[in-house]
C-alpha positions as CSV (number, residue, x, y, z in Angstrom):
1,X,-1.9,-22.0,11.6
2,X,-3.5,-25.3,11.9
3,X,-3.5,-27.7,14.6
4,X,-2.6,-31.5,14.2
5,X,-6.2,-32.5,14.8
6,X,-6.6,-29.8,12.0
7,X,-8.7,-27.4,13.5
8,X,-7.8,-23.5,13.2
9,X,-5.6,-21.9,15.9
10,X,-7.2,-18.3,16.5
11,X,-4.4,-17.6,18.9
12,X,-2.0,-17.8,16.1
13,X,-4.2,-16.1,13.4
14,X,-4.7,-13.0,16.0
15,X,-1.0,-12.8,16.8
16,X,0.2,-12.9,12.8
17,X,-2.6,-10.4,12.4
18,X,-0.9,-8.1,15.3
19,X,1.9,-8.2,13.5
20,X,0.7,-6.8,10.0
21,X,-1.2,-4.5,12.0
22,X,2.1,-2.9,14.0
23,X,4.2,-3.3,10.6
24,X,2.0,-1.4,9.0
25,X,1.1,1.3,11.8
26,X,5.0,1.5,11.8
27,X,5.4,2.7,8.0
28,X,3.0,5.8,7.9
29,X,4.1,7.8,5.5
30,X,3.0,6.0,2.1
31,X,0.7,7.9,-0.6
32,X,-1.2,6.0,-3.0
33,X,-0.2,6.3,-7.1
34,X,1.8,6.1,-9.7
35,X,5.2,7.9,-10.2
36,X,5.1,9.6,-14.2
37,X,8.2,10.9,-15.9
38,X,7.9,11.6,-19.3
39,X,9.2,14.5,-21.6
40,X,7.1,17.1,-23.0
41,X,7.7,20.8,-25.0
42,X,7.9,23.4,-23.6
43,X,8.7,26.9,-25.9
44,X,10.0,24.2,-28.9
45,X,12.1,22.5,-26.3
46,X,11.7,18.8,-24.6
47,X,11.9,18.8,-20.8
48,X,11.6,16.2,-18.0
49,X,7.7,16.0,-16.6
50,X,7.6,14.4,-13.4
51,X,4.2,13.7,-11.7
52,X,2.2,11.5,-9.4
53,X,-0.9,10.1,-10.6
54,X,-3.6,9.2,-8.7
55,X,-7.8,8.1,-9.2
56,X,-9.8,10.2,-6.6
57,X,-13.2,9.5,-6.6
58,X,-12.6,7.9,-10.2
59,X,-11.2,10.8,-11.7
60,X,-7.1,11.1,-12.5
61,X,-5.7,13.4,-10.8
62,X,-2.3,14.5,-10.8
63,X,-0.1,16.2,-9.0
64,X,3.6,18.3,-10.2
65,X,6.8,16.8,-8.7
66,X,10.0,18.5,-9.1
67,X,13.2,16.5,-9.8
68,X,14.4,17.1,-6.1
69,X,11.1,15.6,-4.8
70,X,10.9,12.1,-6.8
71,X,12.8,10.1,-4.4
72,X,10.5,10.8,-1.5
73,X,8.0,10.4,-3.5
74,X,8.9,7.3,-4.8
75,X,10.0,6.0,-1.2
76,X,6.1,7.1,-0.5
77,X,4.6,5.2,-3.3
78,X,7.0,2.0,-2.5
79,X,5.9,2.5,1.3
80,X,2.3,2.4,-0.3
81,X,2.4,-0.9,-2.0
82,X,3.2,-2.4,1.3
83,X,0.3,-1.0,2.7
84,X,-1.3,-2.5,0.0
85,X,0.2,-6.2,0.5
86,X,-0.5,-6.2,4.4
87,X,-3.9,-4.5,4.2
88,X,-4.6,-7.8,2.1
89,X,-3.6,-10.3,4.4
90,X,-4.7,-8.5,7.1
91,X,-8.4,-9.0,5.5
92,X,-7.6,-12.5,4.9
93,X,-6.6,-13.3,8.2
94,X,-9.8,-11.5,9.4
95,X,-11.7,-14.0,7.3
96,X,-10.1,-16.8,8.5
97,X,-10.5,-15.8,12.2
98,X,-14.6,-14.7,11.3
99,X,-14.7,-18.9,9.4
100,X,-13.7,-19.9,12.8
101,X,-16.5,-19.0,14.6
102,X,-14.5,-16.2,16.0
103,X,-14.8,-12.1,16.2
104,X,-11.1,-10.4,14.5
């Protein structure tokens, strides 16, 4: 992303930045969390607990998921920490573009 002379190419900063941008407009579906399974009683016996937890406004909140519903839900989650990764160097490459002199 740097020329020989070693001056930043914008050109190439925008274009990687396109790319995170489409990659990430392409995987929707993500939600934000932690997938819990734990065990707990229930009438003297131990069952599965599934849940998703999540910090809304800085409070923990969570949400019931049934055994039928923890692999979209952990597809979801997966999908989420990619958000995650390209949201970051989306924001970098935005910085890097701003250094230049440029607007992203």
């Amino acid at each position: 992303m740097k020329r020989k002379n070693g001056s930043i190419d914008v050109g190439e900063l925008r274009k990687r930045r396109d790319a995170l941008v489409a990659e990430l407009a392409a995987n929707p579906g993500w939600v934000l969390g932690s997938l819990v399974e734990t065990m707990r009683k229930l009438n003297g016996k131990k069952t599965p607990f599934r849940y998703l937890s999540r910090s809304v406004a800085g409070k923990n909140r969570i949400l019931y998921v049934s055994e039928a519903q923890m692999v979209p839900f952990g597809a979801a989650v997966e999908v989420a920490r990619l958000a995650i990764r390209l949201l970051e160097e989306i924001s970098e490459l935005n910085a890097r573009i701003i250094k230049a002199g440029e607007c992203p």
